[in-house]
C-alpha positions in Angstrom: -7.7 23.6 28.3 -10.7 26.0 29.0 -9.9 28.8 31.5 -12.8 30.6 31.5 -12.3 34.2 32.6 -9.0 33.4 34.8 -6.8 35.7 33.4 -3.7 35.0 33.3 -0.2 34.9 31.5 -0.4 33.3 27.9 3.0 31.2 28.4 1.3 29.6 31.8 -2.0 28.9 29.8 0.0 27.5 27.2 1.9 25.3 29.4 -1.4 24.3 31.2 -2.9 23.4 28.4 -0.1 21.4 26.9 -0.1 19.4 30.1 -3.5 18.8 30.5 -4.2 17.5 27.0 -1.2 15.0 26.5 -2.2 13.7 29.6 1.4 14.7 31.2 0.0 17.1 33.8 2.9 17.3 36.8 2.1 15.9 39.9 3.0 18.8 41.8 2.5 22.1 41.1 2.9 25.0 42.7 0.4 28.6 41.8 2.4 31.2 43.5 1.6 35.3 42.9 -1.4 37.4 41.4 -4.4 37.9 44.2 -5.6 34.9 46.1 -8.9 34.4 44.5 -6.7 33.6 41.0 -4.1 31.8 42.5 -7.3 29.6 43.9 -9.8 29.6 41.0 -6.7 28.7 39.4 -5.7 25.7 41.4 -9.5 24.9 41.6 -9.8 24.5 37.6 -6.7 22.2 37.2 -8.1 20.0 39.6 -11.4 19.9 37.4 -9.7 19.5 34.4 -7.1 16.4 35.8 -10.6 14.4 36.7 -12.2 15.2 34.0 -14.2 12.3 32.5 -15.3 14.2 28.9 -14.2 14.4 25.8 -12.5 17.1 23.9 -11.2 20.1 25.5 -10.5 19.9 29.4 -12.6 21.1 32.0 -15.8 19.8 29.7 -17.7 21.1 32.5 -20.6 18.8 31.6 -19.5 15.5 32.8 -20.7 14.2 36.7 -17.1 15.2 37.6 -17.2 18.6 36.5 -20.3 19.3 38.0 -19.2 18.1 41.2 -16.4 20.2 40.9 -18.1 22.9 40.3 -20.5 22.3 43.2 -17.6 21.7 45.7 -18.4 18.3 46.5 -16.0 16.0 44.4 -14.8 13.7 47.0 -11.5 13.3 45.1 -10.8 17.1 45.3 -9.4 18.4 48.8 -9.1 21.5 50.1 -6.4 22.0 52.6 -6.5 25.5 54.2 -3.7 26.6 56.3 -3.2 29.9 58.0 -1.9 33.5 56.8 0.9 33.2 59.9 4.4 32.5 59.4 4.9 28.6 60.1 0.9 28.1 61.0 0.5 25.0 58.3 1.6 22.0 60.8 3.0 18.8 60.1 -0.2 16.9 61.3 -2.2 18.3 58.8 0.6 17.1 56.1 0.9 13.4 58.1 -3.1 13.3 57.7 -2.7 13.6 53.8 0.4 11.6 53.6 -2.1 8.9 55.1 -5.1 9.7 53.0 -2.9 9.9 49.7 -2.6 6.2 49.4 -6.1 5.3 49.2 -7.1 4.5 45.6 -9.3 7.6 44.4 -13.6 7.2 45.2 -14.8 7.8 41.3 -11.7 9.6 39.5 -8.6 7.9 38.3 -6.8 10.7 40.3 -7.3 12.5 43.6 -6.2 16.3 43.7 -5.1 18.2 47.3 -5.0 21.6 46.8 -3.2 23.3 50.1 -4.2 26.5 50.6 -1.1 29.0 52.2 1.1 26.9 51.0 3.5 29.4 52.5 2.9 29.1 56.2 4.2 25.3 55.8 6.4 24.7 58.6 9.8 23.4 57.5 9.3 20.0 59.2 5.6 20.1 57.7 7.3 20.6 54.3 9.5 18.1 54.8 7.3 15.4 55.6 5.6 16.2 52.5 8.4 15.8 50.6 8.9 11.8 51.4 5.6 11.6 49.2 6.0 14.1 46.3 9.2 12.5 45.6 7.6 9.0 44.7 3.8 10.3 45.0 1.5 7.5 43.6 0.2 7.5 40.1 -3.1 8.7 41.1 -2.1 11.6 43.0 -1.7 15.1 42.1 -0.4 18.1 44.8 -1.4 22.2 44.1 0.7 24.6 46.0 -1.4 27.9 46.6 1.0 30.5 47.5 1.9 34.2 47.6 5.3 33.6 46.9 7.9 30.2 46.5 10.0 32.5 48.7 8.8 30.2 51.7 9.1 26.9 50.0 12.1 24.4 50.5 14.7 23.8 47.3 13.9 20.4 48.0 10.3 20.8 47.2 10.5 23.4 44.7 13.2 21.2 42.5 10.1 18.9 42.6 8.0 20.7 41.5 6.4 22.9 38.5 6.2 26.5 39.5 3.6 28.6 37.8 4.0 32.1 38.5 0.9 34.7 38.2 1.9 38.3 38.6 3.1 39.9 41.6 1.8 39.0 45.0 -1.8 40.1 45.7 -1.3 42.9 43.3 -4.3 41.0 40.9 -1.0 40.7 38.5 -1.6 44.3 37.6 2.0 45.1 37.6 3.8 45.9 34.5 7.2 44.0 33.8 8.4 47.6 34.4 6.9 48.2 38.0 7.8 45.0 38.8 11.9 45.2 37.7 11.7 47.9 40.0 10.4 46.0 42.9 13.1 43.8 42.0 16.0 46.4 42.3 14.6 47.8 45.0 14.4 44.6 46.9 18.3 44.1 45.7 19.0 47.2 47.0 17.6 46.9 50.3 19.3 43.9 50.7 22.6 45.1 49.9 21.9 48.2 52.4 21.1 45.8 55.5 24.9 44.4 55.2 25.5 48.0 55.9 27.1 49.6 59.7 24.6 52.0 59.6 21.2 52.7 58.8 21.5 55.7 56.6 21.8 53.5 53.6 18.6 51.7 54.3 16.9 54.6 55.0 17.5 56.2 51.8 16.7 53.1 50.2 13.3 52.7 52.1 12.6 56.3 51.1 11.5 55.4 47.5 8.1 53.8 49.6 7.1 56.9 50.9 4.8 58.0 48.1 4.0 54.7 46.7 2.5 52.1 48.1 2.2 49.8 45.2 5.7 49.4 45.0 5.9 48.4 48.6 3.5 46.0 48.3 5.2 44.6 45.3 8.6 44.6 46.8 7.7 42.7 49.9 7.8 39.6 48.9 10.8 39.8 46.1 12.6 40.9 49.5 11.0 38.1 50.8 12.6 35.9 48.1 15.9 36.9 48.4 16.0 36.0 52.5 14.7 32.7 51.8 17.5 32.4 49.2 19.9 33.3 51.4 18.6 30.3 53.9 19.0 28.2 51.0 22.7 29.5 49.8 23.4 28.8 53.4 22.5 25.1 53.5 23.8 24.2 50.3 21.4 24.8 48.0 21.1 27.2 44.9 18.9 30.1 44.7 15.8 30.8 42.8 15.0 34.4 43.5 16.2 37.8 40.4 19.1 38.5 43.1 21.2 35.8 44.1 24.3 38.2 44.6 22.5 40.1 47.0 21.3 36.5 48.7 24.5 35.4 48.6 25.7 38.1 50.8 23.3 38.2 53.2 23.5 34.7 53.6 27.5 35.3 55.2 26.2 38.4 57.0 23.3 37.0 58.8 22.7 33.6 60.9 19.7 31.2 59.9 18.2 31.7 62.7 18.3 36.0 61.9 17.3 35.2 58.3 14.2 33.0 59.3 12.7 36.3 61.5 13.2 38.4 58.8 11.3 36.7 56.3 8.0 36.0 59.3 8.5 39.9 59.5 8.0 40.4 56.2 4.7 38.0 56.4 3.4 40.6 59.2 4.3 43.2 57.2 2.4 42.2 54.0 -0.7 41.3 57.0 -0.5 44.9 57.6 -0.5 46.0 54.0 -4.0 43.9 53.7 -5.8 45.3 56.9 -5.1 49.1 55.5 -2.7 50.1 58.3 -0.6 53.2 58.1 1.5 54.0 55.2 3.9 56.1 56.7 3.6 54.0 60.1 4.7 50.7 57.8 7.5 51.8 56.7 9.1 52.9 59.8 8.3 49.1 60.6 9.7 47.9 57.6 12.8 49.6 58.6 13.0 48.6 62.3 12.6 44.9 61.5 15.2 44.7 58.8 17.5 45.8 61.5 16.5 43.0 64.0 
């Protein structure tokens, strides 16, 4: 498979490419991490190289296909865009691709829908999605653009392929080091919230004070473990690098509580992208973990 100059990880490549040339390309996958124009571009190339109709190495990028896919007007490729908000992908959007998905492809042998903020799905939105990914028909292939699986149902991620690109909006700039950091940190906070008082969070929060990077990149590994913690909580197992920590919260706090926290986190990563305050974020940070 040709990728051009995506960079990305050599293991996802590999696996890309694997998929695309034995013909054995999942039918859902899911693009979650690394900036939003990769996680796109990304989602955008897969789709060219799945309808393909040249030989050799996929995309050919010389076929009709390919050129219409490059020009944005392959009628078999759809873009769903949802928005940045916390639950702001609705269920009739889904139902109106649910409907659309059985119609036999226009000129490929397979349609692609590529849904943009994959993470504002609402969980009946996801759900209803669900009934088709698990038998989806032969000609149809789903794309999950998101900044984290964090906001994803079990149900749909144990269906899927998950492809992950770096940290969150960080370009996948992070070292593995920077990034087992965010990790701990993100543990740690965790851990603090179960807490009586504040003083452990605070002290915890403190390592943000000077660094914004690793804020940004421990948002949504914090992120991660609350949705966990939803999941531990309805039965399910956990996907995130801190499923002790999930697991407690997930006896500490109610669905309900766990739900608002990770939206909160969604405003605060908002903030993070319109330049607000530092110092002024993390005071936020702080006064919604203790909702």
């Amino acid at each position: 498979m040709k990728f051009g100059d995506i960079n990305i990880n050599e293991n996802v490549k590999q696996a890309l490419s694997d998929a695309i040339d034995s013909g054995r390309l999942p039918h859902t996958i899911i693009l979650e991490g690394g900036s939003p124009q990769k996680r796109l571009s990304l989602a955008r190339l897969i789709a060219k190289a799945a309808l393909c109709k040249g030989e050799g190495e996929y995309p050919c990028g010389k076929c009709p296909s390919c050129v219409k896919s490059d020009s944005g007007s392959h009628p078999d490729i759809m873009e769903i865009v949802g928005g940045e908000a916390a639950r702001s992908f609705h269920i009739d959007r889904i139902r109106e691709i649910r409907r659309d998905a059985f119609i036999l492809p226009n000129e490929a042998t397979c349609k692609a829908y590529i849904l943009v903020n994959a993470q504002s799905l609402t969980a009946e939105a996801q759900n209803s999605l669900l009934k088709i990914i698990e038998e989806p028909p032969k000609f149809v292939l789903f794309i999950f653009v998101c900044t984290s699986r964090s906001m994803l149902l079990q149900t749909v991620l144990s269906r899927s392929a998950v492809f992950n690109l770096g940290a969150a909006e960080q370009g996948g700039n992070l070292t593995p080091e920077r990034l087992e950091q965010a990790r701990e940190l993100a543990s740690g906070i965790a851990y603090a919230m179960c807490e009586p008082n504040e003083y452990e969070l605070l002290k915890k929060t403190a390592a943000f004070e000077k660094d914004k990077e690793l804020l940004s990149a421990c948002l949504p590994e914090l992120r991660l473990i609350f949705r966990d913690a939803l999941i531990i909580r309805n039965g399910g197992e956990p996907v995130s690098c801190s499923p002790q920590a999930a697991e407690k919260l997930s006896k500490q706090f109610t669905c309900e509580k766990l739900l608002t926290l990770c939206e909160n986190i969604n405003i605060l990563k908002d903030s993070i992208n319109k330049n607000s305050n530092h110092n002024l974020l993390i005071t936020r940070l702080c006064s919604k973990l203790r909702v």
